[in-house]
N, C-alpha and C positions, 0 to 999 in steps of 0.2 A: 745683035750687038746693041748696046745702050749705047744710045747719041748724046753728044753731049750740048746743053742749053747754057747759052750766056745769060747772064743775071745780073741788069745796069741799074741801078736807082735814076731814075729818072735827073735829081738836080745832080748829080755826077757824072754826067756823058763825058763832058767834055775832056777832065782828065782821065778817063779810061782810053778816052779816043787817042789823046797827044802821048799816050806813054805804050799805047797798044796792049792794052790786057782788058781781062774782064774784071769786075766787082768779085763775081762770083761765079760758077761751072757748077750745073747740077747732072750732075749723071745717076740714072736711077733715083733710088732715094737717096741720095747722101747730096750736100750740098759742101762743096769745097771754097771758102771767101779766102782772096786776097786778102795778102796784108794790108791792112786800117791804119793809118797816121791821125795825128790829129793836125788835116789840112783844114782852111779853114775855106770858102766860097772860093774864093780865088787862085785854090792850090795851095797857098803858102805856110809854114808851123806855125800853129799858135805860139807864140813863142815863150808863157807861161808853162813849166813843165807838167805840173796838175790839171792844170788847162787843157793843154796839148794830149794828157792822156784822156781825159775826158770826153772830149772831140772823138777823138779816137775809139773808145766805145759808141758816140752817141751814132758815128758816119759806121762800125757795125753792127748795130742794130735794125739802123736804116739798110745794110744789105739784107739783112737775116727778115727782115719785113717783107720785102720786096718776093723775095723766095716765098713765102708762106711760114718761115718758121720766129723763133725766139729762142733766149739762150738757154731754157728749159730744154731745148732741140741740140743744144752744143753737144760733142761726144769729145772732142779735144781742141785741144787748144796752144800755141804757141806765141809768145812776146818774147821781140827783143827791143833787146837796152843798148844805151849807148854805155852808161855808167851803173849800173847793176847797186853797185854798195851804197852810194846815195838816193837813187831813185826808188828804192825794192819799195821802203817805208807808204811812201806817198803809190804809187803804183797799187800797192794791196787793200790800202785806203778805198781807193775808187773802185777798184774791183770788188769788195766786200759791199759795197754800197749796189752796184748796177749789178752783178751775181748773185747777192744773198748768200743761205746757207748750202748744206746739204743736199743731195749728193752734187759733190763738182765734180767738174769733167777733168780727165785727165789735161794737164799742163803742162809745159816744157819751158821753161825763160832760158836765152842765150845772150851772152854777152856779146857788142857788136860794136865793131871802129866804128862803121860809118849805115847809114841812116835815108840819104841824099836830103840832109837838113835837118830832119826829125832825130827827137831821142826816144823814143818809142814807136812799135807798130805791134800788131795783134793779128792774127789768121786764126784762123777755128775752121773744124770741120763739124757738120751740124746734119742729124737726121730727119729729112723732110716729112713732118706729118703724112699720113694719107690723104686727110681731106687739100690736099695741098696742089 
């Protein structure tokens, strides 16, 4: 039976610790992250929405690093929004920039009341290289 391994980025211990989860679970090859906000050192949202989604890619990358992988490794991927119709625009923005093009990974965006403070977060599931 595959065991499964916690995945902390080192400067993010601390909210991993206070909220009780991991960064990220690797089981086998597949790497499963948490959902990503864009907190900023201290926990709290950027409170720029572009900003905030920004962070939010940049904190996972920094998981997807830490695992061995990058989002050339992503296979899917989920964000949700607080506000879908005004965010999508900017949201696709920064993705098209930190993604590039071809082939993407599968996506799913869901709309969402509540956030706890954040209007954005991102989870991916990601296949671990070998040499990894």
């Amino acid at each position: 039976m595959t065991q499964r391994e916690a995945i902390v980025p080192e400067s993010r211990h601390a909210l991993y610790e206070k909220h009780r989860y991991s960064a990220a679970i690797r089981s086998g090859d597949l790497l499963f992250v948490s959902g990503q906000v864009g907190s900023r050192a201290d926990g709290s949202p950027e409170p720029v929405f572009e900003a905030q989604v920004r962070l939010a890619f940049k904190n996972l990358l920094t998981v997807l690093e830490t695992a061995g992988c990058t989002l050339h490794d992503v296979v899917d991927v989920t964000t949700f929004h607080t506000d879908p119709a005004t965010q999508f625009d900017s949201i696709m923005a920064v993705r098209d920039e930190v993604i590039g093009g071809p082939p993407y990974p599968n996506w799913t965006a869901v709309g969402v009341t509540w956030l706890a403070g954040f209007d954005f977060e991102i989870k991916v599931v990601a296949r671990i290289p070998e040499a990894a």
